[in-house]
Residue, then its C-alpha position, 0 to 999 in steps of 0.5 A: x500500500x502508498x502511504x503518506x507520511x502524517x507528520x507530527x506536528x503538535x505534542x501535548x504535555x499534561x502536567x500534575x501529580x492527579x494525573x502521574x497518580x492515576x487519581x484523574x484521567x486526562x480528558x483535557x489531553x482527549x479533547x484538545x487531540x480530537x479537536x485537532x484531528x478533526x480540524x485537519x491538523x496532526x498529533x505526535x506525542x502525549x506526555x503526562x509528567x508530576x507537578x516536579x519542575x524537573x519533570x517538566x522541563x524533560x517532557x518539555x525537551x522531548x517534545x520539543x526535539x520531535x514537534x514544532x508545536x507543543x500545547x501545555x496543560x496545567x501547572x498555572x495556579x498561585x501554589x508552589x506546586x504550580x511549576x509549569x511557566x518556571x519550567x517553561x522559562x528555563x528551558x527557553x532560557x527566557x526571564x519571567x517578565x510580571x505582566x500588570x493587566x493579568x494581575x489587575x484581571x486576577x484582582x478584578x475576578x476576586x471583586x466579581x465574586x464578591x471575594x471581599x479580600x485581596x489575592x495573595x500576594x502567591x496568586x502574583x506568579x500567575x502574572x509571570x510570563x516568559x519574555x516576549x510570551x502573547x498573553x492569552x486571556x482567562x475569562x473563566x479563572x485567575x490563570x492566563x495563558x500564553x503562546x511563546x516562539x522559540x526557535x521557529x517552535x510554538x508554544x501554548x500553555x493552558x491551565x488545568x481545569x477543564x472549563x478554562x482550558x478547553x475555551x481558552x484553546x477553543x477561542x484562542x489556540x485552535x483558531x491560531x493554528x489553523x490560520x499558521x498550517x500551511x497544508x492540513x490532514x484530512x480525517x475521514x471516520x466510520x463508527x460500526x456496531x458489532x464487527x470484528x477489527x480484523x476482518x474490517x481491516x482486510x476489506x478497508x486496507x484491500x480498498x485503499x491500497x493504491x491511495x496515498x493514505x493511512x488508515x487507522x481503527x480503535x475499539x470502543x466496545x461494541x464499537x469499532x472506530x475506522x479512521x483514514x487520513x489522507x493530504x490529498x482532498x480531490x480523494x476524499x469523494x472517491x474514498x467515501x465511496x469505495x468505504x461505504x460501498x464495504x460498510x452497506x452490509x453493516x450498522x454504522x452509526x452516525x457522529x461520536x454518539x452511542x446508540x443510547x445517547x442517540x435513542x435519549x436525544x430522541x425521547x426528549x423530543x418524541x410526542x408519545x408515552x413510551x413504557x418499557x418493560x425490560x427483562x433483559x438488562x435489569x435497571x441498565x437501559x433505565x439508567x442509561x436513558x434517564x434524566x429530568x429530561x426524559x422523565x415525564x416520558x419514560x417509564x420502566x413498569x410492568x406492560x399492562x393495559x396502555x393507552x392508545x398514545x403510548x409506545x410499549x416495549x418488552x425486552x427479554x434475553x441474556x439469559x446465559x449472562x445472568x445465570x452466571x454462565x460462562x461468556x462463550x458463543x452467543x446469547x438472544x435478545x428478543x424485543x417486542x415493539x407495540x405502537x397503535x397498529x405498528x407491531x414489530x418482534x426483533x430476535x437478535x443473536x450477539x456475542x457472549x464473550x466476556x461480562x461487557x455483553x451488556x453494554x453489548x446488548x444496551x447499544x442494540x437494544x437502543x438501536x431498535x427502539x431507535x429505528x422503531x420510534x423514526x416510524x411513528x409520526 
């Protein structure tokens, strides 16, 4: 197969001891990377280094020998474990310069929360910055970020806390990058339900041998995730095509949502009382399709007599997963679907190998009632 090479432009450096410890996971990391991607810019490398200055300042040096751009997260705040922008000072060899509009900003937020004292003087090291840094305004917390140039390299440094960072890249960082990239990846992406990687990735990899691409898949059980990117735009047409000519015989599902978010969104708007009896996952889709705002039209009972406006739906099944049975082979789903005159039986067979079949199940299971509500006028 020709490929292109996907160059590597970006790395992303997490800092803190949360994440080192494995107390939280690093979804700023996560999002920051599929925004990215999804824009058409490439990603190298991840790193996740403590809160130690020293640590930084190594993540800092191996990201920088292999990228020309490097977004760090976290390390911002007024505490002495707060090291990234010293880290950062030492290894561009740039003096801390105190910018007085950050701190007037850090003062202005204690008087907008009604914060009667004055910040410490400790919250002073959030005005530092490195010489010549573009300060890059926070409107939802006390820590500024910056962009740096050094050495024909970029530099990005956010704060931590997920509703800082995430706008402040939104706003400020990913419009910057798009304006600078002179050529841009672009990512073409399926989501299929139920199939086995391997056997997906023969048919795709036989599709695309001749297109300078590189293809790439990720498991999200029940989910398989088919990824190509290509720099060549006038492909992408005849790409699709040849992709979804294979897919035709499986289910795709639309976007980054599961069957189950997909199947909540719609009960929100759907007209009709749904009842649902469920014999099968035992609480599991109920807590899956709840909240206040699917409450007044779902309800999970026992089918008896139900009105004439109201959808009812028996679900039955995974016998095997809840006799304790050893996973192995297939169990059956059985789903009954009753609206007015509009009656459906679904019998399904899925995998039973290994204790995740109920998710497994959830997602067919929200496929259907999905499929069937899309009937009803």
């Amino acid at each position: 197969m020709q490929t292109t090479t996907i160059k590597n432009h970006i790395g992303l450096l997490a800092t803190g001891n949360e994440l080192t410890e494995g107390d939280i996971l690093n979804t700023n990391g996560q999002i920051i990377a599929r925004q990215l991607t999804d824009a058409g810019l490439s990603i190298g490398m991840h790193a996740i280094v403590s809160d130690n200055e020293a640590d930084i300042v190594k993540g800092l040096n191996f990201l920088l020998a292999e990228h020309s751009i490097i977004i760090t997260i976290g390390g911002l705040g007024p505490t002495s474990d707060d090291r990234t922008r010293f880290a950062l000072s030492k290894v561009l060899n740039k003096t801390l310069i105190f910018d007085e509009t950050s701190w007037q900003n850090i003062v202005k937020r204690y008087q907008a929360l009604g914060i009667q004292v004055q910040p410490h003087p400790t919250n002073q090291q959030q005005a530092l910055f490195p010489e010549g840094a573009v300060i890059i305004p926070n409107h939802n917390g006390t820590a500024a970020g910056c962009q740096v140039t050094h050495h024909n390299k970029l530099i990005y440094m956010l704060p931590g806390p997920p509703n800082e960072c995430l706008t402040m890249f939104k706003e400020a960082v990913l419009p910057n990058l798009l304006k600078l990239q002179n050529t841009t990846v672009k990512k073409l992406k399926w989501r299929l339900l139920g199939v086995i990687e391997s056997d997906i990735a023969a048919k795709v990899e036989e599709a695309v041998k001749n297109y300078p691409v590189v293809t790439g898949y990720r498991v999200d059980y029940p989910y398989l995730e088919v990824k190509i990117y290509t720099e060549n735009p006038a492909l992408i047409v005849a790409i699709q095509s040849k992709i979804n000519a294979i897919f035709t015989e499986y289910t795709m599902i639309a976007a980054d949502q599961s069957a189950c978010e997909l199947l909540k969104e719609a009960i929100i708007n759907f007209p009709h009382t749904i009842v649902i009896e469920d014999q099968a996952t035992h609480g599991q889709l109920q807590a899956q399709l709840s909240s206040p705002l699917t409450y007044q039209k779902l309800a999970f009972e026992k089918i008896n007599a139900t009105p004439q406006t109201t959808v009812a739906i028996l679900i039955a099944g995974l016998t095997e997963f809840w006799q304790g049975q050893t996973p192995q082979g297939h169990t059956k789903l059985n789903l009954q679907l009753n609206y007015q005159t509009l009656q459906e039986t679904i019998n399904l067979t899925i995998p039973f190998r290994n204790p995740l079949v109920v998710k497994y199940a959830l997602e067919y299971i929200a496929r259907e009632i999905l499929n069937f509500l899309t009937k009803i006028a």
